[in-house]
C-alpha positions in Angstrom: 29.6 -20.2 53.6 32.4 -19.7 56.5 32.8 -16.4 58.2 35.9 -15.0 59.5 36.0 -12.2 62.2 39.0 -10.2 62.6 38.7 -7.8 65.7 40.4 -7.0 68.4 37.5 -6.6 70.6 36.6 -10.2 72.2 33.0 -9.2 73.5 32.4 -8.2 70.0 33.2 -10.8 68.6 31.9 -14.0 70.2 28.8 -11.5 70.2 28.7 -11.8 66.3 29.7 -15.2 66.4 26.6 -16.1 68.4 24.2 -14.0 66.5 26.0 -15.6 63.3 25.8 -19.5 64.7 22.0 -18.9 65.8 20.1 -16.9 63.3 22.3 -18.3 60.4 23.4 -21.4 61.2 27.0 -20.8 59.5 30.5 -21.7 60.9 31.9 -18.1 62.4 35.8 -18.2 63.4 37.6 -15.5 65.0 40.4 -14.6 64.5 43.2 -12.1 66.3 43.9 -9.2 64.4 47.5 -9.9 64.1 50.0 -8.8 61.2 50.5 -13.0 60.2 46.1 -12.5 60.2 46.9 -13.4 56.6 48.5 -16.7 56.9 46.4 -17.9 60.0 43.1 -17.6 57.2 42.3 -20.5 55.1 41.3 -18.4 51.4 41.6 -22.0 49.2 37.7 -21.7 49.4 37.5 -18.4 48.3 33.9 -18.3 47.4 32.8 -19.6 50.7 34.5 -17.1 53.0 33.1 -13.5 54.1 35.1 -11.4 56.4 33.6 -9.2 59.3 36.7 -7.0 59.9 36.9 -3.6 62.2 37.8 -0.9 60.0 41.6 -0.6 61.8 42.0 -4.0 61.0 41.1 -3.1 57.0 42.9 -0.4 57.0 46.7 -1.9 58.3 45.9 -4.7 56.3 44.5 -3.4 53.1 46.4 -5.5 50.8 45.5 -8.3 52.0 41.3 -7.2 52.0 40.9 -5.1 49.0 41.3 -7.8 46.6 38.7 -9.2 48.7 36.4 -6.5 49.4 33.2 -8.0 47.5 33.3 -10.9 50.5 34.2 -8.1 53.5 31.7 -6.3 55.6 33.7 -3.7 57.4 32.6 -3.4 61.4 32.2 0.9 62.0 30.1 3.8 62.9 30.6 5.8 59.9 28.3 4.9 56.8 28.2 2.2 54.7 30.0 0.0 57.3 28.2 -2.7 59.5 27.3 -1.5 62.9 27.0 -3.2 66.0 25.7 -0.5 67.7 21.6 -1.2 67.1 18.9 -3.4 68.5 19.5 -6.9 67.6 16.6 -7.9 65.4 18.3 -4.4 63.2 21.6 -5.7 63.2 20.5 -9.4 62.3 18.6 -7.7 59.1 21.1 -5.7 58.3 23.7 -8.8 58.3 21.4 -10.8 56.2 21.0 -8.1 53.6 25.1 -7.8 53.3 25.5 -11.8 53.2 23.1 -12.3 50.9 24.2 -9.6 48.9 27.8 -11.3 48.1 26.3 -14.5 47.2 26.8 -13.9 43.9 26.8 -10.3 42.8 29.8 -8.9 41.0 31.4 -5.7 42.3 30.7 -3.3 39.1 26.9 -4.2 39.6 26.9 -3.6 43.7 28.4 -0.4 43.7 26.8 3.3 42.7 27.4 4.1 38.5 30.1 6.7 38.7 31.2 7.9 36.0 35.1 7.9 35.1 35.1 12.0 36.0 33.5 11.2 39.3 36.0 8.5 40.4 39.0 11.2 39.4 37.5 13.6 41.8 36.6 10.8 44.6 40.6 9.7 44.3 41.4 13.8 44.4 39.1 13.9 47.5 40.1 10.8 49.0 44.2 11.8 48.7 43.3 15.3 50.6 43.5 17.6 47.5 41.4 20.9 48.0 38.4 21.6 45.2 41.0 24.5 43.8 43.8 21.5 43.7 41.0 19.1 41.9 40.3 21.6 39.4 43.5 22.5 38.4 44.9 18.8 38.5 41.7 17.8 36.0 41.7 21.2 34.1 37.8 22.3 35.2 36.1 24.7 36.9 35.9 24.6 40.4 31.9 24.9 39.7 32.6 21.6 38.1 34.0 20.2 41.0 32.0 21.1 43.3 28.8 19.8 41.1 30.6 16.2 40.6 31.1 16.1 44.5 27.4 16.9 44.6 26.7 14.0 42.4 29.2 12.0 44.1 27.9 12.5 47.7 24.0 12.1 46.2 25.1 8.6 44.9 27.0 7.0 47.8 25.0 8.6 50.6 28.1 9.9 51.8 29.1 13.5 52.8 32.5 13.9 54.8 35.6 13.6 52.7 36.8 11.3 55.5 33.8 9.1 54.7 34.4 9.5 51.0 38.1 8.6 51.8 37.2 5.1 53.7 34.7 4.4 50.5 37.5 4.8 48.2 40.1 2.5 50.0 37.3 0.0 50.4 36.2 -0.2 46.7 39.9 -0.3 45.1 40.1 3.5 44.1 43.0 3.7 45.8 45.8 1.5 45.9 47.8 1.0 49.3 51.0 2.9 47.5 49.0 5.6 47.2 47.6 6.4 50.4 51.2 6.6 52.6 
């Protein structure tokens, strides 16, 4: 397995690079977060590369990262994403949790069962739209809004329509086109 991190803070990561090379013993390359990031990475292997990328980063380049988002542990502070701001023996259990993780586990069986009326009001919620918007756009209450956000934020662990919005982008709810 090769790792590939893409940020554009240099203490970060030769930081990760180390902890990577020493408590993993896998080949860790950085790489500047540059629009040609794309072309500089070598994806022929596909199975045997994970990418570490700052959440900027996987944002301006989404196209390129949501097709590969089972193999991409996003660097953050909000949740769900990897953070590097935690004692080292945390952040080294963490890591080996995520990379052994995407060994070989397929995306539908990593992430939360939602149903198909939950992930209509996740992509409402992600695009901005207001629980009155929602219910009107779906034809339901706004009762029944609010109780699938419930649901939605009891699943995921995630509670600020920002945070929903970041988990959406990340898991392919929303394609690129959409978001501008």
């Amino acid at each position: 397995m090769r790792i590939v991190i893409v940020t554009a803070d240099t203490a970060r990561a030769v930081g990760l690079r180390w902890i990577i090379n020493h408590y993993f013993e896998l080949e860790a390359n950085v790489v500047a977060p540059i629009a040609s990031v794309a072309s500089e990475i070598d994806d022929s292997d596909t199975g045997a590369t994970v990418y570490m990328v700052d959440a900027d980063v996987w944002c301006s380049m989404a196209d390129f990262f949501i097709p590969r988002r089972q193999r991409t542990i996003v660097i953050g502070t909000r949740a769900g994403m990897f953070s590097t701001v935690q004692s080292e023996g945390d952040m080294v259990e963490e890591l080996r949790s995520r990379i052994d993780g995407m060994s070989a586990i397929a995306v539908e069986q990593s992430l939360p069962g939602l149903s198909h009326r939950e992930v209509e009001v996740l992509r409402h919620i992600a695009l901005g739209h207001l629980n009155k918007e929602i219910a009107d756009a779906l034809g339901i209450s706004i009762n029944t809004v609010l109780s699938h956000r419930k649901n939605i934020t009891a699943k995921l662990g995630i509670r600020s329509a920002s945070g929903l919005s970041v988990y959406a982008m990340m898991n392919g709810y929303l394609s690129p086109v959409e978001i501008q």
